[in-house]
VOGU-3710 file (C-alpha; in Angstrom, 3 decimals, decimal comma):
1> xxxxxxxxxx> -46,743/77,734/59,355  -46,923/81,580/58,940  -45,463/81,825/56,101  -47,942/83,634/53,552  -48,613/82,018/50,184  -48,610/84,787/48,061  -45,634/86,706/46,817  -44,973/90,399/46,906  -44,503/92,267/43,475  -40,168/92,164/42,776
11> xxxxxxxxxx> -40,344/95,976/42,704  -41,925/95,935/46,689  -39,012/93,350/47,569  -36,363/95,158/46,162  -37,374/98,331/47,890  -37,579/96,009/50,975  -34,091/94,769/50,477  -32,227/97,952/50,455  -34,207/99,488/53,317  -33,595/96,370/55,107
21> xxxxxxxxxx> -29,789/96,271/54,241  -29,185/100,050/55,357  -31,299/100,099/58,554  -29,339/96,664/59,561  -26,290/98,778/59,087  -27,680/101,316/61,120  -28,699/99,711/64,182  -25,501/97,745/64,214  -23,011/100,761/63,853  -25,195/102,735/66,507
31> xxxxxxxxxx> -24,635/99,442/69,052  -20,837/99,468/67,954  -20,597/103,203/68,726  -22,239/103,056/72,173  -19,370/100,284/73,318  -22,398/98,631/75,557  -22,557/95,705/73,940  -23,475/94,336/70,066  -25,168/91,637/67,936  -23,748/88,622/69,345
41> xxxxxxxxxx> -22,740/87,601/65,402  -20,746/91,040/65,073  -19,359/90,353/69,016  -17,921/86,960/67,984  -16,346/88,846/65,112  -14,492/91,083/67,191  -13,621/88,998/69,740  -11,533/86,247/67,023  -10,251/89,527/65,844  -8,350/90,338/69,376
51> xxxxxxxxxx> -7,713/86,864/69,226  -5,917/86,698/66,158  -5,224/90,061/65,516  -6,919/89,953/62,773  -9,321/92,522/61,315  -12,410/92,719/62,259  -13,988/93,565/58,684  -12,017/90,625/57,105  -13,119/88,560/60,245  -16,820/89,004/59,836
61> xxxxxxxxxx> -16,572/88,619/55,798  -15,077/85,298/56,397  -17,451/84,357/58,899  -20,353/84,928/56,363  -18,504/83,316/53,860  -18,953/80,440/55,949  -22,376/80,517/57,220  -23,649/81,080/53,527  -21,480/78,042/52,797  -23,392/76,503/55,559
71> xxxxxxxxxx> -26,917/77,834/54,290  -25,951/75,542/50,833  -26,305/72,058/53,249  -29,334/73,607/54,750  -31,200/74,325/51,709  -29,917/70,813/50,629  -29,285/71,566/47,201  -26,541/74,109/45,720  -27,765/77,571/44,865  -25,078/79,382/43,580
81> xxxxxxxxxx> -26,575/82,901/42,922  -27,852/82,442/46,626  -24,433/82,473/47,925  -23,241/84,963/45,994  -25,821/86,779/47,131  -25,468/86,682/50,337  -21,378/87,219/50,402  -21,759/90,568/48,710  -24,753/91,643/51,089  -22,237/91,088/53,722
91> xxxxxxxxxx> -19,503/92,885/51,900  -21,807/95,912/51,318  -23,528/95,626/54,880  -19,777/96,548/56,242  -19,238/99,181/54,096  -22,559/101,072/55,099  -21,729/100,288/59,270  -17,910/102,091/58,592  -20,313/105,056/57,367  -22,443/105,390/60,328
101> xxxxxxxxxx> -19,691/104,035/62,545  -18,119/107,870/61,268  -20,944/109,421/61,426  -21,844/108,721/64,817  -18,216/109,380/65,786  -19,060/113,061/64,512  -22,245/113,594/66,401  -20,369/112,660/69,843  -22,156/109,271/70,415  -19,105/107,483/72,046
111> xxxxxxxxxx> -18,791/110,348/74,445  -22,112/110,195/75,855  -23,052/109,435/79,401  -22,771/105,722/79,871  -27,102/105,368/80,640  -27,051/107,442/77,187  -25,053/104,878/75,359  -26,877/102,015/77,119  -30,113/103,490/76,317  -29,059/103,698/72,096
121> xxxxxxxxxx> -27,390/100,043/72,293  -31,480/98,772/72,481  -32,247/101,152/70,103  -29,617/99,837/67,915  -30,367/96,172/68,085  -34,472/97,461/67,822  -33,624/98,778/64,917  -31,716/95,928/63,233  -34,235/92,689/64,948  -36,702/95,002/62,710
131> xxxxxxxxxx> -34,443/95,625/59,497  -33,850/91,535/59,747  -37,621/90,915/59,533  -37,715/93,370/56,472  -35,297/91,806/54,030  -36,290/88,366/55,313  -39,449/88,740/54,049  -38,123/90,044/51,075  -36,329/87,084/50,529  -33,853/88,011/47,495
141> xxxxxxxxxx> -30,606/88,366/49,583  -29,903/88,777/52,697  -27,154/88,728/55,488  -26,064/84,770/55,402  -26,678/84,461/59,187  -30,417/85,662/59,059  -30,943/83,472/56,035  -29,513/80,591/58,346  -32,268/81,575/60,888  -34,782/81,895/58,072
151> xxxxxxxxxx> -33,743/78,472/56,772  -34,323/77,038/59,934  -37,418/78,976/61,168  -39,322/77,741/58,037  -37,961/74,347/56,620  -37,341/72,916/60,112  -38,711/75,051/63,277  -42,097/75,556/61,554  -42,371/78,964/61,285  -41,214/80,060/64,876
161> xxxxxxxxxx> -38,770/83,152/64,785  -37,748/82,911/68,034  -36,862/79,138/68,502  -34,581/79,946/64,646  -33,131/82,758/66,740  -32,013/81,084/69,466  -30,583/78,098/67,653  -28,661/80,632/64,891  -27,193/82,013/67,988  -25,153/79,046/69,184
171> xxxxxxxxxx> -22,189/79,216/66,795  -21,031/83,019/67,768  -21,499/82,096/71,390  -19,134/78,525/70,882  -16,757/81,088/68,893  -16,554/83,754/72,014  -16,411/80,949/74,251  -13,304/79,485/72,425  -11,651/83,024/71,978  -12,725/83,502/75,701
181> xxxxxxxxxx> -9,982/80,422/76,501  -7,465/82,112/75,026  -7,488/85,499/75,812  -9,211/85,468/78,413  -11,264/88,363/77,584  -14,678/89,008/76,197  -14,835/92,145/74,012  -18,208/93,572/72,331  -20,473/91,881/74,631  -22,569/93,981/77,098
191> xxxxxxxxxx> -26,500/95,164/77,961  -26,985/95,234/73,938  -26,069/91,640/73,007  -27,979/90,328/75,771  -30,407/92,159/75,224  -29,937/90,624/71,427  -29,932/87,291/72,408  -33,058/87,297/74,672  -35,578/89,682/72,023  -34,101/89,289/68,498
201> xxxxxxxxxx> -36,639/86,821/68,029  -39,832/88,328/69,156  -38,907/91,487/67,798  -38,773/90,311/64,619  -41,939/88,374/65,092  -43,442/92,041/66,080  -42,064/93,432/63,257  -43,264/91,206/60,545  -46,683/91,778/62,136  -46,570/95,729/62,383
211> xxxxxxxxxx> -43,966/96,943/60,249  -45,027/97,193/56,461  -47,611/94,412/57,188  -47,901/94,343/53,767  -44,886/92,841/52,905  -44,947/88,639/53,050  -43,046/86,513/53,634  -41,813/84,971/49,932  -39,815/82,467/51,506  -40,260/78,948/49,634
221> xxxxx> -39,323/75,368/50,736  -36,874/74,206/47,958  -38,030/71,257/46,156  -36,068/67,740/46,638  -35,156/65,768/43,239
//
């Protein structure tokens, strides 16, 4: 296992955190504002949305709501302050991509030339693979689905990032799939989420590696009564 057996001072992990958080933000609100395609979690979001006509932001807080629900059976033991945790990191993780989501809108983004746009989507999912591997490591909240891959990368995949990738993927691609049978329509789902779904994993295997290599990872195995 990879995991490193030392933990980082809390100071270091906080810092960690709220980079993490805001640079997940980022990279998501510049793959929204392309229209080429997003994270295949914030894809299935959007496309239940057009299916219910529901909103999107209320969508994707319920969805987290869930998967840190979910997260409790992993973890096979209740952890409250974990799921609270992780429901407000989603509720301030939505507020930060309606910032850059406006402030992209400003600089012209969505009016670029379509190779432009295609071009930032990678960037944008880069950008968040990398954030991901940053407050993972930090390991004091985090976004509910990349605690579900964390979960599963360390207590049952033994350490492999990609492998927990793949797997946390299959629930967003059931829920477009369903939508998909209704509306017949996909919606958010382009060069970027594939592009998601093929390198999430290795990039944030690249990233704990070279990007502030000095952060571990202070995930721990829960212990069983």
């Amino acid at each position: 296992m990879e995991q490193q057996q030392k933990n980082n001072r809390l100071s270091y992990r906080i810092v960690a955190l709220f980079l993490g958080l805001i640079l997940n933000a980022f990279g998501n609100a510049l793959c929204v504002s392309t229209n080429t395609g997003s994270g295949i979690w914030t894809a299935a979001g959007v496309n239940i949305s057009n299916w219910l006509h529901v909103n999107v932001g209320l969508i994707l807080l319920i969805i987290g709501s869930c998967c840190a629900l979910m997260n409790q059976f992993l973890i096979r033991r209740v952890d409250i302050p974990r799921f609270i945790g992780e429901v407000a990191f989603t509720s301030c993780f939505g507020y930060f991509i309606n910032l850059f989501v406006a402030l992209f809108a400003k600089l012209g983004v969505p009016n670029l030339p379509l190779g432009w746009r295609m071009l930032l989507s990678l960037v944008g999912v880069t950008i968040f693979a990398s954030a991901i591997s940053i407050y993972q490591r930090s390991n004091l909240i985090m976004h509910p689905n990349d605690d579900t891959s964390n979960i599963l990368r360390f207590m049952y995949l033994g350490g492999r990032a990609t492998a927990s990738q793949l797997i946390n993927f299959i629930p967003p691609i059931i829920m477009i799939t369903i939508s998909f049978i209704y509306t017949h329509q996909i919606y958010s789902v382009n060069v970027g989420t594939l592009y998601s779904i093929f390198f999430n994993g290795v990039i944030i295997a690249a990233a704990d590696k070279h990007i502030m290599p000095g952060l571990h990872h202070n995930f721990r195995v829960p212990h069983q009564n």
